[in-house]
C-alpha positions as CSV (number, residue, x, y, z in Angstrom):
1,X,95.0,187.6,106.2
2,X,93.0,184.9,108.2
3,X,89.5,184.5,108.2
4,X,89.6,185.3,111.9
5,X,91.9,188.5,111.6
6,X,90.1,189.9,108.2
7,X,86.5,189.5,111.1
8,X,88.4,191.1,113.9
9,X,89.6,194.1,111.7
10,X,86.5,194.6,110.1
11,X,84.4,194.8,113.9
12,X,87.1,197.2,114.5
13,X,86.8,199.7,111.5
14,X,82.9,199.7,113.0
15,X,83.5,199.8,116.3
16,X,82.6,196.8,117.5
17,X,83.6,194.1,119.7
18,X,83.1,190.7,118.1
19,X,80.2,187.7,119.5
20,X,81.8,184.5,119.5
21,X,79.4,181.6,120.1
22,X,79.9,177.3,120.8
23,X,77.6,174.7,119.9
24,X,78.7,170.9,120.0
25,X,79.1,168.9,116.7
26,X,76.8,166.4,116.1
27,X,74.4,167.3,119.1
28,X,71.8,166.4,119.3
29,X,72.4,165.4,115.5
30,X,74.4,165.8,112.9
31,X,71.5,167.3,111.1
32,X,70.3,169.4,113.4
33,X,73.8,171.0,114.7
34,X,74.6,171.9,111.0
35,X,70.5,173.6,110.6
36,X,71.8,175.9,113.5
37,X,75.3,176.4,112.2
38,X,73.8,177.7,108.9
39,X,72.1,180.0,111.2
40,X,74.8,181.3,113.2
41,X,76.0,183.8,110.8
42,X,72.7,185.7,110.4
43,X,72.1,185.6,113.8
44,X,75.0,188.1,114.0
45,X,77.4,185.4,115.1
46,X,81.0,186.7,113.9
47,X,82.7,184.0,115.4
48,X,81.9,180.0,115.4
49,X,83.4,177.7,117.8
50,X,82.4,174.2,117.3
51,X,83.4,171.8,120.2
52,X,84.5,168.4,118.6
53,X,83.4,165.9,120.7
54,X,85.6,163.6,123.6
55,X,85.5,161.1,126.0
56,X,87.1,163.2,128.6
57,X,86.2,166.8,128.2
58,X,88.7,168.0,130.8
59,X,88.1,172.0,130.9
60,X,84.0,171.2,130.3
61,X,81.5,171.7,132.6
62,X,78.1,169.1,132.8
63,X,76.3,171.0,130.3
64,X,78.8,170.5,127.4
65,X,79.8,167.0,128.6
66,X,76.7,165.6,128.5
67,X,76.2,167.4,124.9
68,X,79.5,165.7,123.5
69,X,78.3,162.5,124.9
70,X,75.1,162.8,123.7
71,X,77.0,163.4,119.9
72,X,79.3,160.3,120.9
73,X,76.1,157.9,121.4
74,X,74.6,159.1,118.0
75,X,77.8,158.6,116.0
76,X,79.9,161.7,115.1
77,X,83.3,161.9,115.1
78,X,86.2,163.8,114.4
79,X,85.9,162.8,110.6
80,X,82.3,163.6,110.5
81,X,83.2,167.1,112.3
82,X,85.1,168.2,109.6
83,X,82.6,167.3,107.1
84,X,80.0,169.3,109.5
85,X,82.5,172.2,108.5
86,X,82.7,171.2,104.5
87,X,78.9,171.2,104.6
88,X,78.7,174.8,105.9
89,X,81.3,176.0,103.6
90,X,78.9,175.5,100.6
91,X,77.2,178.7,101.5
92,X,79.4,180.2,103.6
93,X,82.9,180.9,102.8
94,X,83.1,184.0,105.5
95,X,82.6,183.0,108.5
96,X,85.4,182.4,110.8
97,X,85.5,178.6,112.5
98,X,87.4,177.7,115.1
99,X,87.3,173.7,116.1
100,X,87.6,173.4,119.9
101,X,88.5,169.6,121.1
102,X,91.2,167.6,122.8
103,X,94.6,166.2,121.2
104,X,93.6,162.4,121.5
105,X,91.2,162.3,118.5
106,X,93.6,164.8,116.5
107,X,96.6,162.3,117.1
108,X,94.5,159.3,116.4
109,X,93.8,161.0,113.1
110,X,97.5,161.7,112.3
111,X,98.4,165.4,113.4
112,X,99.6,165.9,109.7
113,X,96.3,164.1,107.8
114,X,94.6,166.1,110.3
115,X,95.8,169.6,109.4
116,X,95.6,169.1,105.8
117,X,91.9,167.7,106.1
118,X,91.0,170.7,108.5
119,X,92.4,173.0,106.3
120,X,90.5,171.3,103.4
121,X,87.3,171.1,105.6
122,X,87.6,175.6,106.3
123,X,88.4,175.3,109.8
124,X,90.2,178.4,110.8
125,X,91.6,178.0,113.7
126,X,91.8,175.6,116.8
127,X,91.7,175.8,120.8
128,X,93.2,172.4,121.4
129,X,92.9,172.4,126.0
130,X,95.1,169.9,126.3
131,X,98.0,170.9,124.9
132,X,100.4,173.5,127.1
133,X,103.0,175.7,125.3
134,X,105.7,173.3,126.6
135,X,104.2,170.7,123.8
136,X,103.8,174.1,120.7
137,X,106.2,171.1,118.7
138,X,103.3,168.7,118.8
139,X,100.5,170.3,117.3
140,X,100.9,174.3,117.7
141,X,104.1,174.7,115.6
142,X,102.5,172.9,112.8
143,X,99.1,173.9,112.5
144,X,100.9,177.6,112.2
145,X,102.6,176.6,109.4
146,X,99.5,175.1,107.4
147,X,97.6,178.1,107.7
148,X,96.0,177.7,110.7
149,X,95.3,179.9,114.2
150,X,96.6,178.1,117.3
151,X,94.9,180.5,120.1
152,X,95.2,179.5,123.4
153,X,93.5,179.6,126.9
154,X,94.6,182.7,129.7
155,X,92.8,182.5,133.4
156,X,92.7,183.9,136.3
157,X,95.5,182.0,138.0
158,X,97.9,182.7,134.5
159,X,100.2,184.9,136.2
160,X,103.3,187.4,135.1
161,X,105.6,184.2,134.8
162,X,103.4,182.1,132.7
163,X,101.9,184.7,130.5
164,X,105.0,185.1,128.6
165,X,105.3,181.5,127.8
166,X,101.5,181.3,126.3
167,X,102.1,183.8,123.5
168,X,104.8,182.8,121.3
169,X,103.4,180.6,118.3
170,X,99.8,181.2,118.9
171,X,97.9,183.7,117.0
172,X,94.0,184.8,116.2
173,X,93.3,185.3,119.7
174,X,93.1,185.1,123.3
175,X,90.7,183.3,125.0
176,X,90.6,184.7,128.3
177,X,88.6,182.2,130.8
178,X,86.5,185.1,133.2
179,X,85.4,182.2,136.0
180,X,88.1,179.6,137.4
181,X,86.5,176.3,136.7
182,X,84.9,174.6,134.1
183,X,82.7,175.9,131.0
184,X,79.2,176.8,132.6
185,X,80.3,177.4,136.5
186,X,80.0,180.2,138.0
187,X,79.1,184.3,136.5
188,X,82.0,186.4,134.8
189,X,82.2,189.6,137.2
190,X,83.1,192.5,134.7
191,X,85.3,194.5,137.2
192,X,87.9,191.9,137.7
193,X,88.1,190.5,134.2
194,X,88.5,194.2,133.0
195,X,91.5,194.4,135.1
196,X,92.8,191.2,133.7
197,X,92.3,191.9,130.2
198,X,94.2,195.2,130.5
199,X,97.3,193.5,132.3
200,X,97.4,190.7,129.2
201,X,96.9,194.0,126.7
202,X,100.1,195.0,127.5
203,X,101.6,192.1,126.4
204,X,100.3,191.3,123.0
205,X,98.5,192.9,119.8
206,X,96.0,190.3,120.0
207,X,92.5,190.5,120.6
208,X,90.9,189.1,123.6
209,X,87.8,187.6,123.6
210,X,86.5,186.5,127.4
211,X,84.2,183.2,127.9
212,X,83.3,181.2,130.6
213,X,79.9,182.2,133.0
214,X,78.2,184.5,130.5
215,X,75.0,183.6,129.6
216,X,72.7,186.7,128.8
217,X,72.5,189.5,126.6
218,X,73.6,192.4,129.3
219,X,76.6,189.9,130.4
220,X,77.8,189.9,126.4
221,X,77.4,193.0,126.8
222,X,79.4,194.0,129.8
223,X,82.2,191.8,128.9
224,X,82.1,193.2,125.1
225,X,82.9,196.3,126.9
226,X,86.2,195.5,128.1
227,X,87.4,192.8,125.7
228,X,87.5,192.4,121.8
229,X,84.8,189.7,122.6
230,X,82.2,187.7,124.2
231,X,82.2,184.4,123.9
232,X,78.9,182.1,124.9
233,X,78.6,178.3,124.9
234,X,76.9,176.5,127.6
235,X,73.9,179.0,127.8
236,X,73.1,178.0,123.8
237,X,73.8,174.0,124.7
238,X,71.4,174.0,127.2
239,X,68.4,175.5,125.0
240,X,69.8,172.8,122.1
241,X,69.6,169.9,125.1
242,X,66.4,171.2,125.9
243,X,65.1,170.5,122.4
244,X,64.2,173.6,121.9
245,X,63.4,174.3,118.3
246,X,66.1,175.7,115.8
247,X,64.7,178.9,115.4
248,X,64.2,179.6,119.1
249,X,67.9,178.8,119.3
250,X,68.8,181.1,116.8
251,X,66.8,183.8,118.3
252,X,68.2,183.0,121.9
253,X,71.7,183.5,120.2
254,X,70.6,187.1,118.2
255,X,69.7,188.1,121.2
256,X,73.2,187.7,122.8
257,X,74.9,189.1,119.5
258,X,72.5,192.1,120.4
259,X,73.8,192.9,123.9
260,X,77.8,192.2,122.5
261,X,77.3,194.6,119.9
262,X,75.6,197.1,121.8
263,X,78.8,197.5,123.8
């Protein structure tokens, strides 16, 4: 069993629906981003989702942008990322991580070097944005067979005909998008992604976790409620761009755990 399956069975033996939350590798230094990492877990983080940084963050918003460009100016790369995740595994070897990123640094890297470093590294699993189900041969197909979670984007506009042809090969989870748009726009509405999360439900086994326009403790909670999940990213970002110190990022984020596991 997976790091991410053993965490989603154990929130479920307790009840609970699992907090999921994204900070960006290397911003606003490597230093720093690891110091929160650390502190992730105990601020009842079950989930980490660390963005690898791009050029071209396609599915971001400003907020994340500007992070991963800010990581880009001071030097980190996909290399250093994974070392970012050898670092943590020192003193934590529970943890679920999933690396979120684009394919151009992963092919750079060589998509096989890449899944036996990432595997070395204790990344878990991988939402790669980029990469449809039409390409699973590329990256998908392989990283399932190292050991790895492939898990996979569903929105608002994934409809009864496309559905079908996001589930086969990818596992962990669902990462259902609540807002259409970029990471950061917009407020999830917990009405319609409840609706949403039931009709993908009776499709697969697999939990759904929902992300995209949450960023306070009663919208974890809320979308906790009707999902296996919450996830929050650019809420966190902006306290990190705001130089806010580590702790009161950490407490920002307990605070958010709070309201998902409240649910």
């Amino acid at each position: 069993m997976t790091r991410i399956a053993a965490k989603f069975a154990d929130l479920k033996s307790q009840g609970k629906s699992a907090f999921v939350s994204y900070i960006m590798a290397g911003d606003p230094d490597y230093d720093t981003t690891l110091e929160i990492m650390k502190g992730l877990p105990a601020a009842g983080v079950d989930i980490i989702e660390l963005g690898a940084p791009f050029t071209d963050p396609m599915a971001d918003g400003s907020t994340i942008q500007l992070a991963g460009q800010r990581a880009l100016n001071g030097g980190m790369t996909l290399k250093k990322t994974l070392q970012m995740v050898a670092d943590f595994r020192e003193t934590d070897n529970e943890t679920p991580i999933v690396l979120m990123g684009y394919y151009n640094p992963i092919y750079n890297h060589g998509v096989e070097a890449f899944l036996i470093d990432a595997k070395a590294a204790g990344i878990d699993g991988m939402i790669v944005v980029d990469l449809p189900p039409e390409e699973d041969d590329e990256l998908c197909i392989p990283a399932g067979k190292a050991g790895l979670d492939f898990i996979r984007l569903a929105t608002p506009t994934t409809d009864a005909r496309r559905l079908p042809k996001l589930l086969p090969n990818m596992s962990g989870f669902i990462y259902y998008v609540a807002v259409t748009g970029v990471t950061g726009s917009g407020s999830a509405e917990a009405a319609a992604v409840g609706v949403e999360v039931a009709r993908i439900k009776e499709s697969t086994d697999l939990p759904i976790v929902v992300g995209f326009g949450i960023n306070t403790p009663d919208a974890a909670r809320d979308m906790a409620l009707i999902a296996d999940g919450a996830v929050v990213g650019s809420a966190i970002v902006s306290k990190i761009a705001a130089g806010e110190p580590v702790a009161d990022v950490l407490a920002f984020v307990k605070s958010l755990a709070d309201g998902a596991h409240s649910a």
